[in-house]
C-alpha positions as CSV (number, residue, x, y, z in Angstrom):
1,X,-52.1,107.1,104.8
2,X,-48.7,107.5,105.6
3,X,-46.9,107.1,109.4
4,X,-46.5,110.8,109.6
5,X,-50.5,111.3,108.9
6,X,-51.6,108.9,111.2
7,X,-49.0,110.3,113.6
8,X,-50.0,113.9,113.1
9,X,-54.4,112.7,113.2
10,X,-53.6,110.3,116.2
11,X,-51.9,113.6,117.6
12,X,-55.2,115.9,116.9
13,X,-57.7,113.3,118.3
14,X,-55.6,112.9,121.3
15,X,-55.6,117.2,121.8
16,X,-59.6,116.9,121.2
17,X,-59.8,114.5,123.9
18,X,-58.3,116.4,126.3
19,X,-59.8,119.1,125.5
20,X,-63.6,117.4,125.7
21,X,-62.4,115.9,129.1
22,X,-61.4,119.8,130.5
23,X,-64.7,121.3,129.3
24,X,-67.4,118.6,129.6
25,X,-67.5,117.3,133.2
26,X,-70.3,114.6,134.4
27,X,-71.9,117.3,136.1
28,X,-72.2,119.7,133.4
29,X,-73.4,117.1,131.1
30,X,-77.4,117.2,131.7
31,X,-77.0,120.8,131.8
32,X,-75.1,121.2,128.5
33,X,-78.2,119.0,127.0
34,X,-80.8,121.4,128.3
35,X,-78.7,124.5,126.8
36,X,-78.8,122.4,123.0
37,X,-81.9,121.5,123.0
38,X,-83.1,125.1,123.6
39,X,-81.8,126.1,120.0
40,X,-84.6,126.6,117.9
41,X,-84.4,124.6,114.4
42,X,-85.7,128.0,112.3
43,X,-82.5,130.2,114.2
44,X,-80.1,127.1,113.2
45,X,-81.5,127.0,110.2
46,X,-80.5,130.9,109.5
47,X,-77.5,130.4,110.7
48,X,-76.8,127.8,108.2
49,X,-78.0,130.1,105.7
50,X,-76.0,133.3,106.9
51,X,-73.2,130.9,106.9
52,X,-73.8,130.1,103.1
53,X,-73.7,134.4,103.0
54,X,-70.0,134.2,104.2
55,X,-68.9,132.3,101.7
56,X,-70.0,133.9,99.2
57,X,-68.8,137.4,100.5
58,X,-65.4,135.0,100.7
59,X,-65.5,133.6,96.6
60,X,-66.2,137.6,95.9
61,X,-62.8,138.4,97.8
62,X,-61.0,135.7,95.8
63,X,-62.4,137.1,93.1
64,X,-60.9,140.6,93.8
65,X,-57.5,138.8,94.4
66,X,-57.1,137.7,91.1
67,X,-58.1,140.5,89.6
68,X,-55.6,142.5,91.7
69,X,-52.8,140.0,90.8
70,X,-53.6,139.9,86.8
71,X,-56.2,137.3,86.0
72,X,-58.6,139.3,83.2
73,X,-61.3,136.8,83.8
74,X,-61.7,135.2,86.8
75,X,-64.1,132.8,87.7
76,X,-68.0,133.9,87.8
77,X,-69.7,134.5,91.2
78,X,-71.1,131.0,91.6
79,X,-67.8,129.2,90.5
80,X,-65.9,130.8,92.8
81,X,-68.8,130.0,96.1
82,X,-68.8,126.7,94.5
83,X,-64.7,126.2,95.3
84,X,-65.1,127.5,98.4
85,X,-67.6,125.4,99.8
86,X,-65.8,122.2,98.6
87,X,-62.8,124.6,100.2
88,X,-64.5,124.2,103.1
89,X,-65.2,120.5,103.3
90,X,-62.1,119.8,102.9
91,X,-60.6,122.1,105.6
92,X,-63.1,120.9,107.9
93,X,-63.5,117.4,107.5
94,X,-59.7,116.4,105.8
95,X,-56.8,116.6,108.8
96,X,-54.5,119.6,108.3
97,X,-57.3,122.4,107.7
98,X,-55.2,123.7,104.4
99,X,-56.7,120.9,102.0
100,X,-59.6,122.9,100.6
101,X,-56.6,125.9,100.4
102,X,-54.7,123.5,98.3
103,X,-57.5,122.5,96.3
104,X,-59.0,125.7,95.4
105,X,-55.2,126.9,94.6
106,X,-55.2,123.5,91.7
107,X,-58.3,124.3,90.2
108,X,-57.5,128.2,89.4
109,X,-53.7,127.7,88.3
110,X,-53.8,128.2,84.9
111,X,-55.2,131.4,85.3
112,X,-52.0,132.7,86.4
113,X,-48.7,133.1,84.5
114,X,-46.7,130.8,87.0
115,X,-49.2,127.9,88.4
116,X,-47.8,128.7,92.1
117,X,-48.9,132.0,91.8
118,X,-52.6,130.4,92.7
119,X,-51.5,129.0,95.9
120,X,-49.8,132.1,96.8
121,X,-53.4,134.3,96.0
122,X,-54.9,132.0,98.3
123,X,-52.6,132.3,100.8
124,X,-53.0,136.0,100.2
125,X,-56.9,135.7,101.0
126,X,-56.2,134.2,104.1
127,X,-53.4,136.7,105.6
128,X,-55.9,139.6,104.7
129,X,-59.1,137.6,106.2
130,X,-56.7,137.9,109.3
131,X,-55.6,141.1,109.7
132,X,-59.1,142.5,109.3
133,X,-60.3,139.9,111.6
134,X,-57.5,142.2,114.2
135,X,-59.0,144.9,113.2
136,X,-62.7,143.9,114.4
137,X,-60.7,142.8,117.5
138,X,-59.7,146.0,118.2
139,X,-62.9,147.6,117.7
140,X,-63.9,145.6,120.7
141,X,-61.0,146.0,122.8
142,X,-62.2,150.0,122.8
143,X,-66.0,149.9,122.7
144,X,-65.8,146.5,124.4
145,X,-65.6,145.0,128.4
146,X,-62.7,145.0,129.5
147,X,-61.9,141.2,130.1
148,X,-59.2,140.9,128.5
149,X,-55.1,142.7,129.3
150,X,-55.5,145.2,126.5
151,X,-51.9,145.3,126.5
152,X,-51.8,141.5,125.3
153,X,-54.5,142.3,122.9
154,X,-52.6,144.8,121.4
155,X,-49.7,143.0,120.5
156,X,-51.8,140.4,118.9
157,X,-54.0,142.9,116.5
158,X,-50.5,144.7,115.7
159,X,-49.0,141.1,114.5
160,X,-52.3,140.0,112.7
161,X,-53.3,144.2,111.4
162,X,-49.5,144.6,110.0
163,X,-49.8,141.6,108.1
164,X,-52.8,143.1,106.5
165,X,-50.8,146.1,106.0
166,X,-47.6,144.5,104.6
167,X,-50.0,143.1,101.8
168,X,-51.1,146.4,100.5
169,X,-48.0,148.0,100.9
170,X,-46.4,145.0,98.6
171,X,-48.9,146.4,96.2
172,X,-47.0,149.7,95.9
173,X,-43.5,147.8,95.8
174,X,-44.6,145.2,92.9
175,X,-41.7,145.4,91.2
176,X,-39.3,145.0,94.8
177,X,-41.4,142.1,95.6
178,X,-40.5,140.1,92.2
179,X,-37.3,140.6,93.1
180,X,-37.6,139.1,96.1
181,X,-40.7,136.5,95.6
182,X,-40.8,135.3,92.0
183,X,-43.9,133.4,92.7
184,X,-45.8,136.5,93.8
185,X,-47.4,138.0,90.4
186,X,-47.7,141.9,89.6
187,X,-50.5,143.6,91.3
188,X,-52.2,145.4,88.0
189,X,-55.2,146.8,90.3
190,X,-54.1,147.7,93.6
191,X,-57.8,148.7,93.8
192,X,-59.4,145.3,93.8
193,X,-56.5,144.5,96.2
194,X,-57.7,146.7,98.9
195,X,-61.2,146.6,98.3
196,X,-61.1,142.3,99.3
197,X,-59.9,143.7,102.3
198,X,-62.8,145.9,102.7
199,X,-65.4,143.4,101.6
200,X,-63.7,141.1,104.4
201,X,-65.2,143.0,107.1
202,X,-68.5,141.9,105.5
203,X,-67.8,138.4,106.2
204,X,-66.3,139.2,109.7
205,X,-70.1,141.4,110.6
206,X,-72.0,137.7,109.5
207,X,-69.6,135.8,112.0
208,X,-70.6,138.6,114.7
209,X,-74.1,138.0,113.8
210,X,-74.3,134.1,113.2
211,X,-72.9,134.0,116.5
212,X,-75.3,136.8,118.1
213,X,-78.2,135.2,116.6
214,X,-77.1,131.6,118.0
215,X,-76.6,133.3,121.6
216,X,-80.6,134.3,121.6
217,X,-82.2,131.3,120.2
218,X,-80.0,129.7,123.0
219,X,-80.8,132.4,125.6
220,X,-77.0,132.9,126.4
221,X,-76.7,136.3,128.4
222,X,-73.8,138.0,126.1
223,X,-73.8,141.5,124.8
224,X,-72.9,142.5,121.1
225,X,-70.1,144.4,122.6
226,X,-68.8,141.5,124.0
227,X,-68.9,139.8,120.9
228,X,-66.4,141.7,119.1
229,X,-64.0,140.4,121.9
230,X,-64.9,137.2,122.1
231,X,-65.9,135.9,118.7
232,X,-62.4,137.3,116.7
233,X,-60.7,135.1,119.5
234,X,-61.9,132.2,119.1
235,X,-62.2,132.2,115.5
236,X,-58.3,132.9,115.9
237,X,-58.2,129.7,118.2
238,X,-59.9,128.0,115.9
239,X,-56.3,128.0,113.8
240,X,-54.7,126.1,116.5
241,X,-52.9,123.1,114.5
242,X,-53.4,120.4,117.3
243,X,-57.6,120.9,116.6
244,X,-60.1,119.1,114.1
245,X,-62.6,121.2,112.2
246,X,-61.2,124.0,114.4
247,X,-63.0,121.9,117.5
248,X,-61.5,122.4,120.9
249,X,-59.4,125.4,120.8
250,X,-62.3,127.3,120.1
251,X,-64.4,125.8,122.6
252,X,-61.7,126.3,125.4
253,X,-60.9,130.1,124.0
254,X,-65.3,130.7,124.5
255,X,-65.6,129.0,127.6
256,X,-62.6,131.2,129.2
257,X,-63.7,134.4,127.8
258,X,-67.4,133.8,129.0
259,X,-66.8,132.8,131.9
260,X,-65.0,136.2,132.7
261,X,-68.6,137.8,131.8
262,X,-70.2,135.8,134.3
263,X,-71.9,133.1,131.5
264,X,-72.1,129.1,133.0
265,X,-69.8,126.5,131.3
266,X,-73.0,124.8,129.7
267,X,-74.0,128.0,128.0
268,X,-70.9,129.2,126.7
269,X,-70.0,125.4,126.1
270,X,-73.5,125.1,123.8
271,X,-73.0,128.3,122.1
272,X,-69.6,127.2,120.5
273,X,-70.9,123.3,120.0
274,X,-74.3,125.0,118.0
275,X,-71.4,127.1,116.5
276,X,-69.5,123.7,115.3
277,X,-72.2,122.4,114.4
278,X,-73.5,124.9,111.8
279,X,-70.1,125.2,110.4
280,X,-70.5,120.9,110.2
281,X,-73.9,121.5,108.0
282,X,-72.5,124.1,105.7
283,X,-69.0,122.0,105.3
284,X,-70.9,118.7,105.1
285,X,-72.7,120.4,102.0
286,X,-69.6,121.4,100.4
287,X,-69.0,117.4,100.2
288,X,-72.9,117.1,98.9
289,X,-72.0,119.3,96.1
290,X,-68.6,117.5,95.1
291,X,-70.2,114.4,95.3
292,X,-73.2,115.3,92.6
293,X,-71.4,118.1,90.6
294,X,-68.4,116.4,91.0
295,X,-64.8,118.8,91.1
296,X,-65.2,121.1,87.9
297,X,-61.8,121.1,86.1
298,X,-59.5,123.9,85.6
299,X,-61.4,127.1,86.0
300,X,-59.1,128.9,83.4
């Protein structure tokens, strides 16, 4: 490992720490116990499974992507979940949360014309993944308590929407783009483009419910209203470089927004460590799968 990865891991751990030491004081500690134990293993256990749901929702989006940027014959179904759980692995449990990104853009490059074009697909997945993710936000912001400065909120879900929105529109200026971005192949079915940003609000409603479902086998008072605040935000957190397997940022961002509807430190605290720890189960398989199946070759 290089000085600049043990530099940038040392950096992470260090950000954690702090983090752990803000959120978790001695006193909240037996509390905090009594809140995960309450979890039930069955609601866990769905969670885990709705979790699985995501990612398949997310392997049919890819799929739409390459489609919409040329590829005939993309991957089948399973392939595709298959990359995206050993995607996941790697994003969670590799520094940097972009290797399973990187990964699933090596295995699918010789579907496309120019072998960047892969990474710049998935990319693509992710920027849209985002800007519906602001859309959800702002679904809350009107039906929603008001516990955040909607004028903030605004700002963020115009940034995060219009990126969203820049994407489709390149599929209507093609030809400008390859001008411009030589890497970024011909959209042939603008179609499949904006249905994977469609389908993405799929996988957006099974975060909303993984985490609604979590909240009641923990008995943590939060309405679903509240949810389409609070869960964008903290998935958003979760992004935050300084952050391993998106830990920490996303606890502070629950904790914060919680606490402004009234729900203790240990509750909201529990709700984003069973939250961790599901996306730890699901990721952890992802490495279960790699390590019997191995990583299949070239998906083209």
């Amino acid at each position: 490992m290089t000085r600049r990865r043990l530099l940038s891991l040392g950096l992470k751990l260090a950000a954690v720490a702090a983090i752990a030491w803000f959120l978790v004081r001695s006193d909240d500690l037996p509390a905090l116990g009594d809140v995960l134990l309450r979890l039930p293993i069955a609601t866990l256990l769905a969670a885990i499974a709705l979790l699985g749901l995501a990612l398949v929702v997310a392997g049919q989006r890819w799929r739409m992507l390459m489609r919409a940027f040329g590829v005939e014959t993309p991957p089948g179904l399973v392939t595709v979940t298959r990359l995206t759980l050993i995607g996941l692995f790697y994003n969670t449990y590799v520094p940097g949360a972009v290797g399973g990104d990187v990964v699933r853009g090596v295995l699918v490059r010789g579907l496309f014309r120019h072998p960047a074009a892969s990474y710049v697909v998935v990319l693509l997945e992710r920027l849209i993944g985002l800007s519906a993710l602001a859309l959800v936000l702002g679904v809350g912001v009107v039906f929603g308590p008001d516990i955040v400065d909607r004028a903030t909120l605004l700002v963020w879900i115009g940034i995060l929407a219009g990126l969203g929105v820049l994407i489709v529109a390149g599929a209507l200026l093609t030809g400008r783009l390859q001008a411009l971005f030589r890497l970024i192949p011909p959209v042939s079915r603008p179609r499949q483009l904006v249905g994977a940003f469609g389908i993405s609000f799929v996988g957006h409603g099974l975060s909303l419910l993984i985490f609604g479902l979590l909240a009641h086998g923990l008995a943590v008072p939060v309405a679903a209203s509240a949810l389409l605040i609070v869960v964008p935000l903290a998935l958003v957190a979760a992004f935050f470089p300084l952050s391993i397997a998106g830990i920490g940022p996303r606890e502070t961002a629950l904790v914060g927004l919680l606490g402004l509807l009234g729900v203790p430190r240990p509750e909201a605290l529990g709700l984003s460590l069973a939250y961790a720890l599901t996306v730890l189960v699901v990721a952890g398989l992802g490495g279960l799968v790699q390590l019997v199946g191995g990583t299949p070759g070239d998906a083209s």
